[in-house]
N, CA and C atoms as an extended XYZ file, in Angstrom:
198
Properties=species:S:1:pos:R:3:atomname:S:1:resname:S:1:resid:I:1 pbc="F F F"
N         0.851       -1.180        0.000 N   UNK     1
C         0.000        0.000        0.000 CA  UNK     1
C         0.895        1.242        0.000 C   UNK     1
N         0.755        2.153       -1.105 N   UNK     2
C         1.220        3.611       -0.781 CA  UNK     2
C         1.285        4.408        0.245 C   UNK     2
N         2.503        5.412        0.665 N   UNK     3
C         2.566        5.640        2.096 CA  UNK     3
C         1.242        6.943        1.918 C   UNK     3
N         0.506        7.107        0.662 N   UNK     4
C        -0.251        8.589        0.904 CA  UNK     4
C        -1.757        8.082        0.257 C   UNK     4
N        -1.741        6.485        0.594 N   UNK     5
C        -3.182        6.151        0.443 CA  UNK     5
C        -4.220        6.080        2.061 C   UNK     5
N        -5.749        6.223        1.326 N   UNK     6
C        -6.516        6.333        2.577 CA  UNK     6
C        -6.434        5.396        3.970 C   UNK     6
N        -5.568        4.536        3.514 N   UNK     7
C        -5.061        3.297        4.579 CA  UNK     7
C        -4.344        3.787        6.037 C   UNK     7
N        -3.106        5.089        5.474 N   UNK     8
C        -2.089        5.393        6.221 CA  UNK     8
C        -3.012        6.346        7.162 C   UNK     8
N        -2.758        6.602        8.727 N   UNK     9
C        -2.682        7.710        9.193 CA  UNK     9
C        -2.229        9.025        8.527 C   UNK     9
N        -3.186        9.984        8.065 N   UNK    10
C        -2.544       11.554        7.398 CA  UNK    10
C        -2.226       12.745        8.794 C   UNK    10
N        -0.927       12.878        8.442 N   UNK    11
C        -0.632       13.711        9.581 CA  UNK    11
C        -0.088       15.196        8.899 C   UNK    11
N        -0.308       15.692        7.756 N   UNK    12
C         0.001       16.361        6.994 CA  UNK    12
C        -0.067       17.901        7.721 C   UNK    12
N        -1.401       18.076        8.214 N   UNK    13
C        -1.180       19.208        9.114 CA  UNK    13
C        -0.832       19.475       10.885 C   UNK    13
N         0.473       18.341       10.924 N   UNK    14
C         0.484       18.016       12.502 CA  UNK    14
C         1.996       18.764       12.198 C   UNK    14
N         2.274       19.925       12.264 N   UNK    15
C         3.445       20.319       12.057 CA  UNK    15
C         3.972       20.948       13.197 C   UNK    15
N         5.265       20.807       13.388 N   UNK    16
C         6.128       20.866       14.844 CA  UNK    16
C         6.858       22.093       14.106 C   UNK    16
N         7.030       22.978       14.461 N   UNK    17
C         7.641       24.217       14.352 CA  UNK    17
C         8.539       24.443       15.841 C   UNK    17
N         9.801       24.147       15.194 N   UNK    18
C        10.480       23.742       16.585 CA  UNK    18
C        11.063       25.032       16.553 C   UNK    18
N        10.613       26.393       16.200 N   UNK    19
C        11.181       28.140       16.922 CA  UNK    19
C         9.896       28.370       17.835 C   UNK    19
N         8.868       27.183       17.204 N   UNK    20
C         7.755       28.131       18.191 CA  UNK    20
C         6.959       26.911       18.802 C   UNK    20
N         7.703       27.425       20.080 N   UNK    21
C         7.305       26.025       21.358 CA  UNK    21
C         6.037       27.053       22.049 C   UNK    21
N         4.953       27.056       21.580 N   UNK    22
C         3.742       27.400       22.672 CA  UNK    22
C         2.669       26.910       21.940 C   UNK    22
N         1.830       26.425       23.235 N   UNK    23
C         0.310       26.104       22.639 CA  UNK    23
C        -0.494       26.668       21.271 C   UNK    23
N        -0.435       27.876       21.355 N   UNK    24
C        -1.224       28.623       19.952 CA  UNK    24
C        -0.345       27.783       18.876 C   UNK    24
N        -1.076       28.182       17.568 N   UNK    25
C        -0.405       28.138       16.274 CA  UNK    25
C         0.994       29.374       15.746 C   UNK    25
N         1.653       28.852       15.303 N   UNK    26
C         3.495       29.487       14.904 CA  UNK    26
C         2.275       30.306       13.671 C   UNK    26
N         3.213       31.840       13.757 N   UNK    27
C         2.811       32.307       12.737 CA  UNK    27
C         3.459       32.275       11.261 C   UNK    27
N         4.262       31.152       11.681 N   UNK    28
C         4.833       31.045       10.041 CA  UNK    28
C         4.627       30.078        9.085 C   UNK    28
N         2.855       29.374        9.825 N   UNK    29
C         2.322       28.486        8.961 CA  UNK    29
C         0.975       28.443        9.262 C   UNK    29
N        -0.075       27.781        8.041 N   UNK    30
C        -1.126       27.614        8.535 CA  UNK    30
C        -1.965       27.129        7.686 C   UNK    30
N        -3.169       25.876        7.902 N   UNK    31
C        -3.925       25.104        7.003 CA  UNK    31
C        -4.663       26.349        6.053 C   UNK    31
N        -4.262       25.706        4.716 N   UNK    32
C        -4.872       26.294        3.476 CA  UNK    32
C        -6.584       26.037        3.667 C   UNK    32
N        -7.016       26.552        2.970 N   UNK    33
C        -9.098       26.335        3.079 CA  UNK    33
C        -8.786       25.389        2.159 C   UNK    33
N       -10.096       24.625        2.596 N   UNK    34
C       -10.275       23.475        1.533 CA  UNK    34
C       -10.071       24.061        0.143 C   UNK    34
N       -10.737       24.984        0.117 N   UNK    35
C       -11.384       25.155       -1.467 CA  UNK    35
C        -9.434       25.463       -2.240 C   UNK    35
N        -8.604       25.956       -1.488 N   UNK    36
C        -7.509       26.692       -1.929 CA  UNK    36
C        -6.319       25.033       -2.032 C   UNK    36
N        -6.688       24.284       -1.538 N   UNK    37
C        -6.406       23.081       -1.766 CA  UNK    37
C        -6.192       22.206       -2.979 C   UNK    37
N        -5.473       21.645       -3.410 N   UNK    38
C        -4.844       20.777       -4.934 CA  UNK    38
C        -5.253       19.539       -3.924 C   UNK    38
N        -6.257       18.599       -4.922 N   UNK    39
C        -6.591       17.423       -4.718 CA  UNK    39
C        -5.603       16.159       -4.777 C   UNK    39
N        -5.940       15.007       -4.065 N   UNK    40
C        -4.264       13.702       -3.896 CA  UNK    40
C        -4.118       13.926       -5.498 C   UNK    40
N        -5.174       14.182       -6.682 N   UNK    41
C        -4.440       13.383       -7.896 CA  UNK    41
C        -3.751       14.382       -8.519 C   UNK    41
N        -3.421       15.473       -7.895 N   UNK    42
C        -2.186       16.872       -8.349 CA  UNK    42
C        -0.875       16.083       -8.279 C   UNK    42
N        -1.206       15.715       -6.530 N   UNK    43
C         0.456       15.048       -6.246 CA  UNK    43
C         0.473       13.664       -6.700 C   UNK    43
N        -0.228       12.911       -7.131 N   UNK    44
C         0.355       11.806       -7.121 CA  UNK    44
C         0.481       11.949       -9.137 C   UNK    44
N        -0.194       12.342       -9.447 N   UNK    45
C        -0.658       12.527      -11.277 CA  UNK    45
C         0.620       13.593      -11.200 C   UNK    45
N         1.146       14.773      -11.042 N   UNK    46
C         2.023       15.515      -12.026 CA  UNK    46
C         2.952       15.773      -10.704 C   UNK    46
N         3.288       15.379       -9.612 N   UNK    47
C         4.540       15.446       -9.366 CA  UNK    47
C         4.824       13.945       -8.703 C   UNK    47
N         3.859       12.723       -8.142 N   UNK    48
C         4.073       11.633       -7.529 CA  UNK    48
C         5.376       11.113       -8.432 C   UNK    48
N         6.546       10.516       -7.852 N   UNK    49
C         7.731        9.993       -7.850 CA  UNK    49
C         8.520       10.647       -8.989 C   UNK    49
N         8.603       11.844       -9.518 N   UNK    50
C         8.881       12.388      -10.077 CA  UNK    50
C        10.546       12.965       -9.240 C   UNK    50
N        11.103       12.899       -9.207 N   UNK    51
C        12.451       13.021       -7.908 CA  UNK    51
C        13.563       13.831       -8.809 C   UNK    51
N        13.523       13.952       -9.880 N   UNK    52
C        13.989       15.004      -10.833 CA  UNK    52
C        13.253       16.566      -10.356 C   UNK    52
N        12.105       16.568      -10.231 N   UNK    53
C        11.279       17.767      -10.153 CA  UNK    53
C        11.984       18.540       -8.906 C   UNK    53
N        12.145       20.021       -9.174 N   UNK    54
C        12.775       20.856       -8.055 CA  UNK    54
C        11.435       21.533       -7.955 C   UNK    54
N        11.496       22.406       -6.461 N   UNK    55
C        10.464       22.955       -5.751 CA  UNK    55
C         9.669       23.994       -6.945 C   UNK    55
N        10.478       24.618       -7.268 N   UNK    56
C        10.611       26.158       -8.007 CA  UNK    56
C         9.431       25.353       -9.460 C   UNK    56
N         9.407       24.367       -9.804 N   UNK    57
C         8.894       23.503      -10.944 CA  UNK    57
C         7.423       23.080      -10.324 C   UNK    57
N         7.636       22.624       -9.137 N   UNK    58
C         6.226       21.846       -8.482 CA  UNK    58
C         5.408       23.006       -8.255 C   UNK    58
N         6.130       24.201       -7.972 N   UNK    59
C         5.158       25.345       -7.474 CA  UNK    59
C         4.740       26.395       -9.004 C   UNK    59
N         5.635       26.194      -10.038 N   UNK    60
C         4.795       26.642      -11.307 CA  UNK    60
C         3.438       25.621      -11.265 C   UNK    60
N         3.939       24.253      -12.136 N   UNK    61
C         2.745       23.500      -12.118 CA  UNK    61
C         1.869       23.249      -11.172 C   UNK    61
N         1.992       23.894       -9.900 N   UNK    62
C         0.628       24.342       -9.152 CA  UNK    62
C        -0.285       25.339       -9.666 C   UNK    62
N         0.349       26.220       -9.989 N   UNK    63
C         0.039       27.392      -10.427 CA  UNK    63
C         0.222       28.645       -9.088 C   UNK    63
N         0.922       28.272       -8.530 N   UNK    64
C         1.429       29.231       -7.392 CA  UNK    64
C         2.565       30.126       -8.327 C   UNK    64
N         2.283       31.510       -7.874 N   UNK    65
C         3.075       32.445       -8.278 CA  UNK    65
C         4.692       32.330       -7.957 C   UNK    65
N         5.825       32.661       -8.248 N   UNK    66
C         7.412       32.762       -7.486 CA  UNK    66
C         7.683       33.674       -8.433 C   UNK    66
C-alpha cells in the first residue's frame, strides 16, 4: 500500500515548528481552506515519484506564483 493512500494515518497538518514552542499556532504556517487546496491526484498525477522535479517547478505547475 502507498505511504499517501486512505489506509495510512494523514498527519500532513500536525506540524512541529520547533522556533515556536507554545500552545497557539506558529505564525509562520497555517492550514490552506479546503477550497484553496490541490486534490491527492495533483500530487500523485504531475509530481508523484517524479524526484527530478525541483520545488521552483512543483510550485509553477501548481500554479502558485514565485
Amino acid at each position: 500500500t502507498p505511504p499517501w493512500s486512505d489506509t495510512h494515518e494523514n498527519m500532513w497538518d500536525q506540524v512541529n515548528d520547533f522556533k515556536w514552542l507554545k500552545a497557539d499556532h506558529s505564525p509562520n504556517w497555517s492550514v490552506l481552506a479546503q477550497d484553496r487546496r490541490h486534490m491527492n491526484s495533483f500530487w500523485t498525477d504531475v509530481v508523484g515519484g517524479k524526484t527530478e522535479l525541483q520545488v521552483i517547478e512543483i510550485l509553477k505547475r501548481s500554479g502558485i506564483a514565485v
